[in-house]
C-alpha positions in Angstrom: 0.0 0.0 0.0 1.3 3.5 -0.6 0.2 7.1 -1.5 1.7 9.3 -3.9 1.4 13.2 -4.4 3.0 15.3 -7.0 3.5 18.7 -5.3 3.8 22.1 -7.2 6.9 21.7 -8.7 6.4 18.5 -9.9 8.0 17.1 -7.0 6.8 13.8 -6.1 6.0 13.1 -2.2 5.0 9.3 -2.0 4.3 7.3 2.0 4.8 3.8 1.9 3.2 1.7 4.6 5.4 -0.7 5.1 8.8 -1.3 7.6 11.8 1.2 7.0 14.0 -1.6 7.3 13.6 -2.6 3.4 13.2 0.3 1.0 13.2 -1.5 -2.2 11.4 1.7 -3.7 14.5 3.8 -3.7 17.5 3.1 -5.8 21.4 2.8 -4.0 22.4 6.2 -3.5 19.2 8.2 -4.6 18.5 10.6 -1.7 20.9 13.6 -0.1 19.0 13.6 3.3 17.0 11.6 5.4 15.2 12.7 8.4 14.3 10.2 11.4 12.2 10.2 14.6 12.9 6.4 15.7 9.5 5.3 17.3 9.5 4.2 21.8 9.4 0.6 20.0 9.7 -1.4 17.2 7.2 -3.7 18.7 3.7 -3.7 16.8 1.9 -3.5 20.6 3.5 -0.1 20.7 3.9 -0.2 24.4 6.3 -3.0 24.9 10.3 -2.5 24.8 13.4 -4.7 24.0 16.2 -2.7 23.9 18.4 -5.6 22.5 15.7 -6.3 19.7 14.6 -2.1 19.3 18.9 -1.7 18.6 18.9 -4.6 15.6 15.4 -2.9 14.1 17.3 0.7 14.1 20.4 -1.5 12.6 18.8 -2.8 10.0 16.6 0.7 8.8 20.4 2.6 9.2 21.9 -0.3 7.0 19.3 0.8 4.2 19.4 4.5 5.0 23.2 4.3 3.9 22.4 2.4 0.8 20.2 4.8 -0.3 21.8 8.1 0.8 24.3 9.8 -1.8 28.1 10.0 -0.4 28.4 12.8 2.1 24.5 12.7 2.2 23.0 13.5 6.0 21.0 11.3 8.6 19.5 13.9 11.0 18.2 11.8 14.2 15.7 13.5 17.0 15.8 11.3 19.9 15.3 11.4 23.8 16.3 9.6 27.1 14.5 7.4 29.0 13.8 5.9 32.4 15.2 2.6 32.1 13.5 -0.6 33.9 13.9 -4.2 33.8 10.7 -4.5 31.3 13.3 -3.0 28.6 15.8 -5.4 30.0 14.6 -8.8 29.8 13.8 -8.8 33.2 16.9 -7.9 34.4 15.9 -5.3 37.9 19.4 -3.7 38.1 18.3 -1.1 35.3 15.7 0.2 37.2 15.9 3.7 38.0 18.5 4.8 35.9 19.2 6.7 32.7 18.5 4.6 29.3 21.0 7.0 27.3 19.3 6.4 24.4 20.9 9.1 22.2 24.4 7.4 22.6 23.4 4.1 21.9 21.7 5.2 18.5 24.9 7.0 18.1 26.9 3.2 18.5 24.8 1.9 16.1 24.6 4.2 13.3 28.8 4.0 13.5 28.6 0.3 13.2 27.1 0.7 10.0 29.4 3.3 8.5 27.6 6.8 9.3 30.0 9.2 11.5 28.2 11.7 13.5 29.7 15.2 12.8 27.2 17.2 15.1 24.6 17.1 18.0 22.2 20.0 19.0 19.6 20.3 21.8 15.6 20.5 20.9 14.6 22.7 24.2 10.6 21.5 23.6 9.8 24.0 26.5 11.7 26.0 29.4 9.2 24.9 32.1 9.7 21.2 34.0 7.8 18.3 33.6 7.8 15.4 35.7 6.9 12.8 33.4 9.5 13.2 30.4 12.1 15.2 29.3 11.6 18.2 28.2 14.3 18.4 25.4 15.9 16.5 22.6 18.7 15.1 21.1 18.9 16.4 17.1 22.2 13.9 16.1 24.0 14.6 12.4 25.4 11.3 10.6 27.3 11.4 7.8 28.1 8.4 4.9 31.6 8.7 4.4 32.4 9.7 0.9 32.7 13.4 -1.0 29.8 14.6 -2.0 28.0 18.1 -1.9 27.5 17.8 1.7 31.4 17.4 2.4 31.7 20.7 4.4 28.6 21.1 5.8 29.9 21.7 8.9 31.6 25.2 7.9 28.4 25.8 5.8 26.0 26.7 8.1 22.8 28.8 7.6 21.6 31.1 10.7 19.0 29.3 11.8 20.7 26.3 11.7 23.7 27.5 13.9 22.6 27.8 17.1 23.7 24.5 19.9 20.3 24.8 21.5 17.2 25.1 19.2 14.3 26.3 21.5 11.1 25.0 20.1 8.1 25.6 21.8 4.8 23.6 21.2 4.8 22.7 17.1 3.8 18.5 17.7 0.2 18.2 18.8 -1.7 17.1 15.9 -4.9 17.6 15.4 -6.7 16.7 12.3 -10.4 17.7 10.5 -11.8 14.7 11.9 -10.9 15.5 15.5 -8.2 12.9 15.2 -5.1 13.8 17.5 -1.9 12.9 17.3 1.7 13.7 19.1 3.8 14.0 16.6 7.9 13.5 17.7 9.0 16.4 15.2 8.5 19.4 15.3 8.4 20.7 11.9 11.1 23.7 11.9 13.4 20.8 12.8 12.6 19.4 9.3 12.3 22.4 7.6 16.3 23.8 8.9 17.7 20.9 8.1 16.1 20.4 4.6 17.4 24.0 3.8 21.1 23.5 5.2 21.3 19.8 3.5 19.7 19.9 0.6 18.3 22.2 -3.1 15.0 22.1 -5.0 14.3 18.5 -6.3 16.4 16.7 -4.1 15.5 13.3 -2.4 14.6 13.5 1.3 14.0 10.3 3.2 11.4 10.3 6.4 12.0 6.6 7.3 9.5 6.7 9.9 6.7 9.0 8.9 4.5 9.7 11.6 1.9 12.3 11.0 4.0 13.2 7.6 5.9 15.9 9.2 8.9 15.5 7.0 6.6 14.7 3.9 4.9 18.0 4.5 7.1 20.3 4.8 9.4 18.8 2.3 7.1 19.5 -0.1 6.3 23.2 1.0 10.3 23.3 0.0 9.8 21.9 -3.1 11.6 18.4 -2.6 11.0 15.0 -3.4 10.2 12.5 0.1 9.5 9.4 0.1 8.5 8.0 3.6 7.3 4.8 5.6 5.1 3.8 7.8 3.8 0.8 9.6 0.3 1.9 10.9 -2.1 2.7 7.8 -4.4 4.1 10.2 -2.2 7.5 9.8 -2.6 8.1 6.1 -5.8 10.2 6.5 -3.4 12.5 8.6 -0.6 12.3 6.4 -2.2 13.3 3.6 -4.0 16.2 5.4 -0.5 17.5 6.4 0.8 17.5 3.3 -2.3 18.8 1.2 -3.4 21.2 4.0 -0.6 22.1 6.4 -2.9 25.2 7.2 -5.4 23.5 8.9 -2.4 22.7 11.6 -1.2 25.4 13.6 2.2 23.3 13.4 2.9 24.5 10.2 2.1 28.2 10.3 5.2 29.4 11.2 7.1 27.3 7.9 4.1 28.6 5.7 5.2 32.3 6.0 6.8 33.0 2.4 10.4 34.6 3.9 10.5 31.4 6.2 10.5 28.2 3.1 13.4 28.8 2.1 14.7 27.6 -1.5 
């Protein structure tokens, strides 16, 4: 199953609803970006957690996002700690209470697959504390080795890509015509800085897990090709509202302003 939309500059924005971990749709080397939001878990109960088995899933879905990416293309990865416990562990009660540093095992195992991360930046979501989660973000850069356009991003930098901390209130409650609502895990300036720094008009960006089309969206506000996936087909109503009508989502105002979608 898929869904396919070619945007206004005959760029083509197409969802697949299948796993990230084989993207048989895009050729070896095709895309310069790809944009990720790895899910709590890879398990289809979406509650339960393996962090053993949830590593090997993000393995396998790197292993393809390097085929796919050009050399010197960008993985940008948004990703946040948890409280461990032994239900993550197999069991095992001596996790309990502590820090699952989640960012720096993501880190581990994009390296073991050949990306190199060249940058990290905080997501402040808010200022004000919350006892339940954290209230900012990892935004982690991989690169696939080779020389390619990308080569010196990191001396490259547009302005509001070049701050450490990217404060970023509010921008992932989704709420759709149907009175559907949904808590997106990007917030869609993330997509749309990174998109401008990484890429031009008509390049390939990759949102391997798609969500409520976040990356889809707003990569077609900039005039680029996306191809996405996702496993729950229940979202596609939402996805395609996003991408046909980011208006209707107070998300999105801020990257509809004309001086803010950038070329």
């Amino acid at each position: 199953m898929a869904w396919c939309l070619t945007g206004s500059a005959n760029n083509i924005i197409k969802v697949h609803f299948h796993t990230a971990e084989w993207m048989s749709e895009i050729d070896n080397e095709a895309a310069q970006l790809a944009v990720a939001s790895p899910p709590f878990t890879n398990d289809v109960d979406g509650r339960t957690l393996d962090k053993n088995d949830y590593l090997k899933f993000l393995q396998r879905v790197f292993c393809e996002l390097i085929r796919v990416l050009n050399p010197g293309g960008i993985l940008v990865c948004v990703n946040t700690d948890l409280r461990d416990h032994a239900r993550y562990n197999r069991g095992d009660r001596r996790f309990n209470g502590l820090v699952w540093q989640k960012h720096g095992d993501i880190r581990t195992t994009a390296e073991r697959v050949g990306f190199r991360c060249i940058d990290t930046k905080i997501w402040s979501k808010s200022l004000h504390r919350s006892l339940y989660r954290y209230s900012f973000a990892y935004i982690q850069f991989f690169q696939k080795p080779g020389r390619g356009r990308n080569h010196s991003c990191r001396y490259r930098v547009h302005s509001s890509f070049a701050p450490d901390v990217w404060l970023l209130e509010r921008g992932t409650h989704r709420k759709d015509s149907r009175g559907s609502i949904f808590l997106d895990a990007m917030h869609p300036e993330i997509a749309l800085r990174c998109i401008h720094q990484f890429t031009s008009i008509g390049d390939l960006v990759v949102s391997p897990f798609a969500g409520s089309g976040t990356v889809l969206s707003v990569a077609n506000l900039m005039r680029r090709c996306c191809v996405g996936y996702e496993i729950n087909k229940n979202l596609l109503p939402l996805i395609k509202e996003s991408v046909t009508a980011p208006e209707h989502f107070s998300a999105y105002f801020r990257c509809l302003q004309p001086n803010h979608v950038c070329p």
